[in-house]
C-alpha positions as CSV (number, residue, x, y, z in Angstrom):
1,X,108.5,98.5,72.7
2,X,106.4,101.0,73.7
3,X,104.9,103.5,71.2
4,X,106.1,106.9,72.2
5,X,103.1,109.1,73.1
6,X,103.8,112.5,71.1
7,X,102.2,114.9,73.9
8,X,104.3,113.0,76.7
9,X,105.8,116.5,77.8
10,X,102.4,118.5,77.5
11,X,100.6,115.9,79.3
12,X,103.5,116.0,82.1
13,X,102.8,120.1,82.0
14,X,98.8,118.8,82.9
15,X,99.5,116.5,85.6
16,X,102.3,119.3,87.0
17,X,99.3,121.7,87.1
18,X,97.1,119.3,89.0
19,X,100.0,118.6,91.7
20,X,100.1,122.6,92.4
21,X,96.6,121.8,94.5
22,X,98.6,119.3,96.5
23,X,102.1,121.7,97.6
24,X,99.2,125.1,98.0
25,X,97.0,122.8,100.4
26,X,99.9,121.2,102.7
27,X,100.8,125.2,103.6
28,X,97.2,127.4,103.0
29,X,95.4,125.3,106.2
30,X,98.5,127.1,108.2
31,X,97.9,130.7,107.2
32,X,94.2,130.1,108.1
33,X,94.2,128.1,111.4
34,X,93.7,131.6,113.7
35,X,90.6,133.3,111.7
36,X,89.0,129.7,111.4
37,X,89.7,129.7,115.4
38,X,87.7,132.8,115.4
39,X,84.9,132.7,112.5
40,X,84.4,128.7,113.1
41,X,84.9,128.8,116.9
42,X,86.7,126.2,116.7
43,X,89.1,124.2,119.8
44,X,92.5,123.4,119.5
45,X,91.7,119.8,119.2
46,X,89.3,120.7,116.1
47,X,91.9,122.7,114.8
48,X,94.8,120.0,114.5
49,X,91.8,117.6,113.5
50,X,91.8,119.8,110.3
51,X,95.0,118.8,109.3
52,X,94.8,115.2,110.8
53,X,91.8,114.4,108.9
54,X,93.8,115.1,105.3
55,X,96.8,112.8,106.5
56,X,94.9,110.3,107.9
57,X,92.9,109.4,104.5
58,X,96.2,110.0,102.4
59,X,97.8,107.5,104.5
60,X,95.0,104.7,104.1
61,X,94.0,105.1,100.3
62,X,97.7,105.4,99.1
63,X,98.2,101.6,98.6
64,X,94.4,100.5,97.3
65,X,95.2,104.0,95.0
66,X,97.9,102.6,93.1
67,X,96.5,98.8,92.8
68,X,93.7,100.3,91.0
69,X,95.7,102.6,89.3
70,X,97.4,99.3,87.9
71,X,94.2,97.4,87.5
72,X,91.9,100.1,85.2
73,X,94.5,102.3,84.3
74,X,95.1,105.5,85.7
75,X,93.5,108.0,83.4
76,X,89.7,107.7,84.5
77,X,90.9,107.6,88.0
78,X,93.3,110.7,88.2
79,X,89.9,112.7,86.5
80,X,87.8,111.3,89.2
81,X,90.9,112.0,91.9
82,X,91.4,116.0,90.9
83,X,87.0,116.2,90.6
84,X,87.2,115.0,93.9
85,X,89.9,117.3,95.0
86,X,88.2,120.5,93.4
87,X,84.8,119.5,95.0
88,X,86.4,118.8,98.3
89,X,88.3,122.4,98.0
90,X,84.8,123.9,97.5
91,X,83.3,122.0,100.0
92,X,86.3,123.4,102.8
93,X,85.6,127.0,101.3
94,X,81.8,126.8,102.2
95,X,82.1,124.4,105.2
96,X,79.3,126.2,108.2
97,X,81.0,124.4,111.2
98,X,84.1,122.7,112.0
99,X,83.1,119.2,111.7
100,X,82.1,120.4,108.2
101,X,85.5,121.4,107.5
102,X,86.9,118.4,109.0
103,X,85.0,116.1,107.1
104,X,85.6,118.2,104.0
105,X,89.3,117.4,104.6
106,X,88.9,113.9,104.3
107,X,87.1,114.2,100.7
108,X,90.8,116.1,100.1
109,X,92.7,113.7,101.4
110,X,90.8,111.0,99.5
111,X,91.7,113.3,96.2
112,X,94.9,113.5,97.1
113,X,95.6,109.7,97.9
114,X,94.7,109.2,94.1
115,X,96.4,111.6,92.3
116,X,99.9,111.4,94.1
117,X,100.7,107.7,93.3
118,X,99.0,107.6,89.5
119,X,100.6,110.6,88.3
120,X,103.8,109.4,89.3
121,X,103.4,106.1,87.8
122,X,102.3,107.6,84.5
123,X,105.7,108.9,84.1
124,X,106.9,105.3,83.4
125,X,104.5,104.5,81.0
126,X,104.8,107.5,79.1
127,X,108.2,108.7,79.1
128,X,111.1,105.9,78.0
129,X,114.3,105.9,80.0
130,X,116.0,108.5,78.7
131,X,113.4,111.0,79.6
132,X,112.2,109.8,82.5
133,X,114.8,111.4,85.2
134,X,113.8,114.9,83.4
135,X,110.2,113.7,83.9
136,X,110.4,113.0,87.4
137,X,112.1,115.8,88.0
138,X,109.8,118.0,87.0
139,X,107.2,116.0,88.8
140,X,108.9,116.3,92.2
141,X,109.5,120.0,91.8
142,X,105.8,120.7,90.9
143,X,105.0,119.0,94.1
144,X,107.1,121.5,95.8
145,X,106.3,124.4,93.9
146,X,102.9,125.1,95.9
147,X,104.8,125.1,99.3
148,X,105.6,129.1,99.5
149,X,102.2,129.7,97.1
150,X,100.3,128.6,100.2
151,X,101.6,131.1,102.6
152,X,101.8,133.5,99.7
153,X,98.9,133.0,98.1
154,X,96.8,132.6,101.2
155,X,98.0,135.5,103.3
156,X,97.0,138.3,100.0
157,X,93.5,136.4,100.2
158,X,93.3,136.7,103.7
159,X,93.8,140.4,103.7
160,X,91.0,140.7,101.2
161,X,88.7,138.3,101.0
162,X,87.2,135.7,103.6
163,X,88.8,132.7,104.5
164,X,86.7,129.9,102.6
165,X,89.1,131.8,99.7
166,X,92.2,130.2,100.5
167,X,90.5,126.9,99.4
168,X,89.0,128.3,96.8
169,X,92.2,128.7,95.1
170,X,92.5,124.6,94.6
171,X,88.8,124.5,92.7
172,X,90.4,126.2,89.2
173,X,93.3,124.9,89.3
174,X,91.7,120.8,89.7
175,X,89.2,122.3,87.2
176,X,92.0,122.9,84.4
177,X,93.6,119.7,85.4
178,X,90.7,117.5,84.7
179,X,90.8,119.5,81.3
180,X,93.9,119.1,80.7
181,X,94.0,115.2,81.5
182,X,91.1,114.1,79.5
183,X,92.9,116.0,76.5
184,X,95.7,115.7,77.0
185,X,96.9,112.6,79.0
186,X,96.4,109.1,77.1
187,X,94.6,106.3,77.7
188,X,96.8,103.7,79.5
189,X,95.3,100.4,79.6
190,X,95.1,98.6,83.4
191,X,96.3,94.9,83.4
192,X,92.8,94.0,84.2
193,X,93.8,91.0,86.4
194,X,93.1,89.4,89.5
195,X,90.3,90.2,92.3
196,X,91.0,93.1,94.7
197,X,92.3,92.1,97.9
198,X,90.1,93.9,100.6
199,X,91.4,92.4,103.3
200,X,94.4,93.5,102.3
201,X,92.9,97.0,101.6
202,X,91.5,96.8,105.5
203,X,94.9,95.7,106.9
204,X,97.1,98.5,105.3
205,X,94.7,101.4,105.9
206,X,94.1,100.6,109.5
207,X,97.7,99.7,110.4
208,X,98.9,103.0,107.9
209,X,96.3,104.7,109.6
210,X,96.8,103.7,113.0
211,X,100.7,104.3,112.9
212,X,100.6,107.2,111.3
213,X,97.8,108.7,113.8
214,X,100.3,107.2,116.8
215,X,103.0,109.3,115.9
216,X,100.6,112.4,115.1
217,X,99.5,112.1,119.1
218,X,102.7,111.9,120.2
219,X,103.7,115.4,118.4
220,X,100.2,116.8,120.3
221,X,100.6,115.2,123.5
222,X,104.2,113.8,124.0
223,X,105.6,110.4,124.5
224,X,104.7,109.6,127.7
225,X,101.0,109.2,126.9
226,X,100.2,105.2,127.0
227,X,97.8,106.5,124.0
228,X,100.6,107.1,121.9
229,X,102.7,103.9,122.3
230,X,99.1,101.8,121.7
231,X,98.1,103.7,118.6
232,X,102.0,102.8,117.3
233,X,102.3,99.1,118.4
234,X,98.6,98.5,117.0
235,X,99.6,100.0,113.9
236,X,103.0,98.2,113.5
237,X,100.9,94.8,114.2
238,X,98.5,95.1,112.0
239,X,101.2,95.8,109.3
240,X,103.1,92.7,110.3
241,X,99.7,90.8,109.9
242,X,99.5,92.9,106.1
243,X,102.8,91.9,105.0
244,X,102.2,88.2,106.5
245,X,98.8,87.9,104.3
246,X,100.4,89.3,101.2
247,X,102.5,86.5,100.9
248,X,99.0,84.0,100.9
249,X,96.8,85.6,98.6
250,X,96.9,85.9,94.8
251,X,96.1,89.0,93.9
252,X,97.9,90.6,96.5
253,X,97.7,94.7,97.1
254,X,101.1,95.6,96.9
255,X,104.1,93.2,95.6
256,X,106.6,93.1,98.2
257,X,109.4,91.5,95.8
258,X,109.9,95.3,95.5
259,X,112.0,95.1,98.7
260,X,114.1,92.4,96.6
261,X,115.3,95.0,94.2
262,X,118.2,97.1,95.4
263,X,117.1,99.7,93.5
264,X,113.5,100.5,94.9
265,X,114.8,99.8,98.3
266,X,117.5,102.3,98.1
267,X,116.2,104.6,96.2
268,X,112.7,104.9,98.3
269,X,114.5,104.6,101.3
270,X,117.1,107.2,100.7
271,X,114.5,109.3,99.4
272,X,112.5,109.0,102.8
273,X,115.5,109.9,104.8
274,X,115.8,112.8,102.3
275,X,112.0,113.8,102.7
276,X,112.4,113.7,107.0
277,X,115.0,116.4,106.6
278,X,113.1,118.8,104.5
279,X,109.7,118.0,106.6
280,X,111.8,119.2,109.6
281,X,113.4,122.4,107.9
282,X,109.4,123.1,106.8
283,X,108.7,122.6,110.1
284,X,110.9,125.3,112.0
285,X,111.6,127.7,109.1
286,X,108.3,129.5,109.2
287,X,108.3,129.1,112.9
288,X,111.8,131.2,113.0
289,X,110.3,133.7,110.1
290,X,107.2,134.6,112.3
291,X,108.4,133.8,116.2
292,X,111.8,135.8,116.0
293,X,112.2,137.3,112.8
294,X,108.7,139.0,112.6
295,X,107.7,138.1,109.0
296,X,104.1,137.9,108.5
297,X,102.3,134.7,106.5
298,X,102.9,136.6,103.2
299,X,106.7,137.7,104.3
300,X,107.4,133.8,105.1
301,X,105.9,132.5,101.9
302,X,108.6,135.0,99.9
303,X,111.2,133.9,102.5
304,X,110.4,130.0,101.3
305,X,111.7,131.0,97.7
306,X,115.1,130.1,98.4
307,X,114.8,126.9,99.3
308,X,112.5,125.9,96.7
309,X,114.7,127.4,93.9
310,X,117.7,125.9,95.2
311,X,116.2,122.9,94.7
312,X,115.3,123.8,91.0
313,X,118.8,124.2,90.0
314,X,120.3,121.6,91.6
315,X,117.5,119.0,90.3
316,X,118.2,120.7,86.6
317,X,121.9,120.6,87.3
318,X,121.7,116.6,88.4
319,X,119.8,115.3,85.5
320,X,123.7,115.7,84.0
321,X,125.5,115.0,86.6
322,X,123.8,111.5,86.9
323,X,124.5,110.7,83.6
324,X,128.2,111.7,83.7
325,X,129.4,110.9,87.3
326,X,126.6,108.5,88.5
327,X,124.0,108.5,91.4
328,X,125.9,107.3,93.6
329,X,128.1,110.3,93.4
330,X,125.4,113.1,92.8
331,X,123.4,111.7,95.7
332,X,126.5,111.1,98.1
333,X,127.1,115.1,97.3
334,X,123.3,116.0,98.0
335,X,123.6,114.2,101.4
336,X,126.7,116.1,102.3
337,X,125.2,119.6,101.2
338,X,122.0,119.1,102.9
339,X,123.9,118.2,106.3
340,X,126.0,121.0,105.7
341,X,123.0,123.5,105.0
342,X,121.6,122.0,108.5
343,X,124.3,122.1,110.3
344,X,124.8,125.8,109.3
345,X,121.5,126.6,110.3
346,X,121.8,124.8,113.7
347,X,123.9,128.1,114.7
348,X,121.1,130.7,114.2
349,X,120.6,133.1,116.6
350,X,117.6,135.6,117.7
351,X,120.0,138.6,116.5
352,X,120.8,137.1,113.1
353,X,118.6,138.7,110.2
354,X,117.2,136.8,107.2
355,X,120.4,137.2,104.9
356,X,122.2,135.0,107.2
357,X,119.3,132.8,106.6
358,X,119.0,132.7,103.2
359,X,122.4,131.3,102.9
360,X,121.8,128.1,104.7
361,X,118.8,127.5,103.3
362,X,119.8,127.8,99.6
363,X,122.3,125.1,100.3
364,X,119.8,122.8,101.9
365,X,117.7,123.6,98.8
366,X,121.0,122.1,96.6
367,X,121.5,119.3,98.5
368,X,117.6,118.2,98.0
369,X,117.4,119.0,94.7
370,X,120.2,116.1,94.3
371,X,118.9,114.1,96.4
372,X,115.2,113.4,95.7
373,X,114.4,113.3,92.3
374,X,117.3,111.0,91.4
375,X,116.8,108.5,94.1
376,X,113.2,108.9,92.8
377,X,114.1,108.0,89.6
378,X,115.9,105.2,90.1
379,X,112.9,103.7,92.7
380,X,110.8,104.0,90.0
381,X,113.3,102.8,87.1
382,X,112.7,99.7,88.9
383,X,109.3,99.5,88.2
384,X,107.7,97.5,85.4
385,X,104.3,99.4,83.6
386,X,102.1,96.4,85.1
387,X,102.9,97.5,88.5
388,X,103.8,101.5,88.2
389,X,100.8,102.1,90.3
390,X,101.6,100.1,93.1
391,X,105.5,100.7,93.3
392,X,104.6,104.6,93.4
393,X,101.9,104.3,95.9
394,X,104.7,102.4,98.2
395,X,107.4,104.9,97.7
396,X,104.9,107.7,98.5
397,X,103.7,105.6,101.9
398,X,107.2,105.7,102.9
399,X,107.3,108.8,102.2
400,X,104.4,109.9,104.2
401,X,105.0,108.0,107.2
402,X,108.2,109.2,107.0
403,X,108.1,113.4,107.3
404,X,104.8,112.3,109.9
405,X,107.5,110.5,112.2
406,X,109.7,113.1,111.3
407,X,107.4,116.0,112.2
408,X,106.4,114.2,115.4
409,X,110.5,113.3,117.0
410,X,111.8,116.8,115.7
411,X,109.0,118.2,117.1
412,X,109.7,116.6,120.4
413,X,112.7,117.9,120.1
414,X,112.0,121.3,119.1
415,X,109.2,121.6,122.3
416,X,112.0,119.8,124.5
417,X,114.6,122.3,124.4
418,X,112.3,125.5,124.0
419,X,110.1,124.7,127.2
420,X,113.1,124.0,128.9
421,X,114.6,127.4,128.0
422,X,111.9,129.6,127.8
423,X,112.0,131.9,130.8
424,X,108.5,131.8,132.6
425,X,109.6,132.8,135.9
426,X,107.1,134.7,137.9
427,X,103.8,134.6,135.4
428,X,100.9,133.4,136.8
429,X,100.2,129.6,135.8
430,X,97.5,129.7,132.8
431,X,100.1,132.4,131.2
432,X,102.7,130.6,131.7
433,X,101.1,127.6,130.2
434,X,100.7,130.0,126.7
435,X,104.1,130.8,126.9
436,X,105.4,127.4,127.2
437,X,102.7,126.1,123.9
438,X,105.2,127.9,121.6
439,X,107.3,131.1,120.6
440,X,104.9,132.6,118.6
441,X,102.4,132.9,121.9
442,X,104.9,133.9,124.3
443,X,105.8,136.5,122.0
444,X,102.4,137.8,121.8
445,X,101.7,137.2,125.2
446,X,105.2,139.6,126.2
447,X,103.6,142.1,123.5
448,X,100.5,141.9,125.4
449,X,101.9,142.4,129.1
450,X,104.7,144.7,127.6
451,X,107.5,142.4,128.5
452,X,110.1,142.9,126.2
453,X,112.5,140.2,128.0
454,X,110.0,137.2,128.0
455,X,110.1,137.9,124.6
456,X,113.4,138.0,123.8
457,X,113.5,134.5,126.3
458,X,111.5,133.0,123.9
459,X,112.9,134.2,120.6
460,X,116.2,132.8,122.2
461,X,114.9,129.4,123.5
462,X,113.4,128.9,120.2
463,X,116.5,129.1,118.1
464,X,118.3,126.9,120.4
465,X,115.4,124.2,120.2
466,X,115.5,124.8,116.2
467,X,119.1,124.1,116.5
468,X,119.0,120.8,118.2
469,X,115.8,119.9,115.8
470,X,118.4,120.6,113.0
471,X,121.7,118.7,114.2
472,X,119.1,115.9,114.3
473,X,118.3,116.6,110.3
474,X,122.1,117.7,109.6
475,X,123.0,113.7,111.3
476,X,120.4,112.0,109.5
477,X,121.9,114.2,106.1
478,X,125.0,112.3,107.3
479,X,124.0,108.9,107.4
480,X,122.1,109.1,104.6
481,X,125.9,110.3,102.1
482,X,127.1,107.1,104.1
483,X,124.3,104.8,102.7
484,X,124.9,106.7,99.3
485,X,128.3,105.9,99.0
486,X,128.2,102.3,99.9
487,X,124.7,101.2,98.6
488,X,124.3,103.1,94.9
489,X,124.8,102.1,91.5
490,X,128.2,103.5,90.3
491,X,128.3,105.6,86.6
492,X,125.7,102.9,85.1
493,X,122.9,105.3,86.4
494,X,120.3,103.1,88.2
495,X,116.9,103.4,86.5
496,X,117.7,104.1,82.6
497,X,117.9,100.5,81.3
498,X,115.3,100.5,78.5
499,X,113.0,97.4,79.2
500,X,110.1,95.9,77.3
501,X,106.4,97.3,78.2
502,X,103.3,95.7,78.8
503,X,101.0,97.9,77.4
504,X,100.7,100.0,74.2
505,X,100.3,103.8,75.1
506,X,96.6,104.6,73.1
507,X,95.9,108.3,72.2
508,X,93.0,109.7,73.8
């Protein structure tokens, strides 16, 4: 059995530090995208490269992340992963142009593609079964916890200080994480076996790459582009040819017998479901703040608090509901709250002020906090030490590919109903054009021409666009309580079986 490591719990309070960088960066870019339009000159296209460029390298070192994770052992390589991120954060803050800054991105994403996947996995070498739901939970919320910091964090630094600041903000906290992991975190010996499969390495980063990039195009130029279906067939090939070769080679990257095991499969697959949801709330909630309820970036940071603290008391709460009731149960439940919590929200209107809002969103904030870190858990209870690197890495492809698809149809959505229902009646073509892009420009396009109903159009097509985007979410919540219930482990929780280890755990 494995020797348990003493400092488990203040080594999980390092690698919780470290993941801050990861929830701050997904939100900060947002707050910044107008002054880096201004002080960078930079073009729409440039400006969505900024966040493409992050995804894009998360999506095709994810998989080669957590083989080598599994190979050398993680500890060396999360160090290198968060000095990576902090130089990459420096790099942004400094960058002179905007292919600077896009290229800077990609360092982050490369950080980011190592430190997701092995910091997870160290939770099933370090922590045994008992533990390890409380461990991941505390994981998945740290991961979380930097989603209002962004807006918050970032608009005060805006106000004050120049924009290379809100990246800045990453560089101490990768700095105290690199501390804390050569102190703190253990060394973990890698299994040490086998070559490294770089054609397999080629295959899942261009097919990853190339699907995930096909569904990012669609969101930016819509479905009827013959780019977009090219990019996605392409991708969706070249992962058929992947999982094809996996089965030939003998060191392969990932180990598909994964999808054997009813728990991963479930459990990463619920979990995706559960992830698409939330991606779409993320995606229209500071839309609604801004657009119609006039909240600045600072104002929709603080407005994000609900949702994220929902979703600390219900993943505190279901650590002992698991245990009594089983996942099945707890997860059925979170499916049926988060639904509800869409479905709820689906019925804003323009007039409707934030208390109305902060209802709905606390309950979608319960129903994930059931949801994820317990089919988390049991994915990963599935796991053996040998290959914690590689199981983690696949759950958090899923996961990724996932909220991009889901950004990219709810977003369809979203723009579907709201250019449909926006009033542009009578405004010259390149103006109307504005108005159409989104609310928040035909709002400050009516503010401009002093048009107080195109305004109020917009504000109203808006919330009816949000509200399809959400009955989408609230059906998907749906389906997912219906997978629950007829796919989970009963009251034996999924995930807590002690097993035999691989490896010793060796102090540092």
């Amino acid at each position: 059995m494995t020797q348990l490591y003493p400092r488990r719990w203040w080594a999980l309070g390092a690698l919780a530090v470290s993941l801050l960088t990861i929830g701050l960066d997904l939100t900060v870019l947002n707050v910044a995208v107008p002054t880096l339009a201004v002080d960078l000159g930079a073009t729409t296209t440039q400006l969505q490269w900024f966040g493409n460029a992050y995804t894009l390298a998360l999506a095709a070192l994810l998989l080669p992340a957590g083989l080598l994770g599994d190979r050398f052992g993680p500890k060396k390589l999360l160090v290198g992963a968060l000095a990576v991120f902090g130089l990459a954060s420096l790099w942004c803050a400094y960058a002179g142009s905007p292919g600077e800054l896009i290229a800077a991105r990609v360092g982050l994403g490369v950080g980011a593609a190592f430190l997701i996947p092995l910091s997870m996995s160290l939770l099933n070498i370090l922590f045994p079964p008992e533990e390890r739901a409380k461990a991941l939970t505390t994981w998945v919320m740290a991961t979380f916890v930097g989603i209002p910091l962004g807006p918050l964090l970032g608009g005060w630094l805006l106000d004050h200080f120049a924009w290379g600041s809100v990246f800045l903000i990453n560089v101490p906290l990768a700095a105290i994480g690199v501390a804390a992991v050569l102190f703190l975190v253990p060394v973990t010996p890698g299994s040490g076996r086998g070559g490294i499969d770089f054609v397999g390495i080629a295959l899942s980063a261009a097919g990853l790459v190339s699907l995930t990039y096909g569904f990012v195009y669609a969101g930016e130029h819509g479905w009827a582009d013959p780019v977009t279906y090219g990019l996605i067939a392409l991708g969706a090939a070249l992962l058929a040819v992947f999982c094809w070769a996996q089965t030939r080679v003998t060191a392969p990257l990932t180990d598909l017998a994964l999808f054997r095991e009813p728990r991963f499969v479930w459990g990463a697959v619920l979990a995706t479901m559960a992830s698409f949801a939330l991606m779409g709330l993320l995606f229209v909630l500071p839309q609604l703040f801004q657009a119609v309820q006039g909240a600045d970036a600072l104002q929709t940071g603080l407005r994000l608090l609900p949702l994220i603290g929902g979703m600390l008391v219900a993943a505190k709460v279901a650590e002992r509901l698991v245990a009594a009731a089983g996942v099945r149960v707890v997860v059925t439940g979170g499916f049926v709250l988060l639904a509800a919590g869409l479905a709820g929200g689906s019925a804003t209107s323009p007039s409707d002020g934030y208390g109305v809002t902060v209802a709905w969103e606390s309950v979608i904030g319960l129903g994930t906090g059931c949801t994820l870190p317990p089919l988390m858990s049991m994915a990963m209870g599935a796991l053996t030490e040998g290959r914690s690197g590689a199981g983690s890495a696949l759950i958090q492809v899923l996961r990724q590919v996932g909220g991009t698809i889901g950004v990219a149809v709810l977003g369809t959505v979203l723009n579907g109903v709201y250019r449909d229902g926006v009033a542009v009646t009578g405004l010259p073509a390149p103006v109307a054009d504005a108005v159409r892009g989104s609310a928040s420009a035909a709002v400050a396009v009516a503010e401009k021409l002093h048009l107080p109903a195109l305004a109020d159009s917009a504000r109203a097509a808006f919330t009816d666009g949000m509200g399809a985007t959400l009955w989408v979410c609230a059906g998907l919540g749906l389906a997912g309580a219906l997978l629950a219930l007829l796919f989970l482990p009963g009251r034996a929780a999924a995930g807590t079986q002690p097993r035999e280890s691989e490896h010793d755990v060796v102090a540092s």
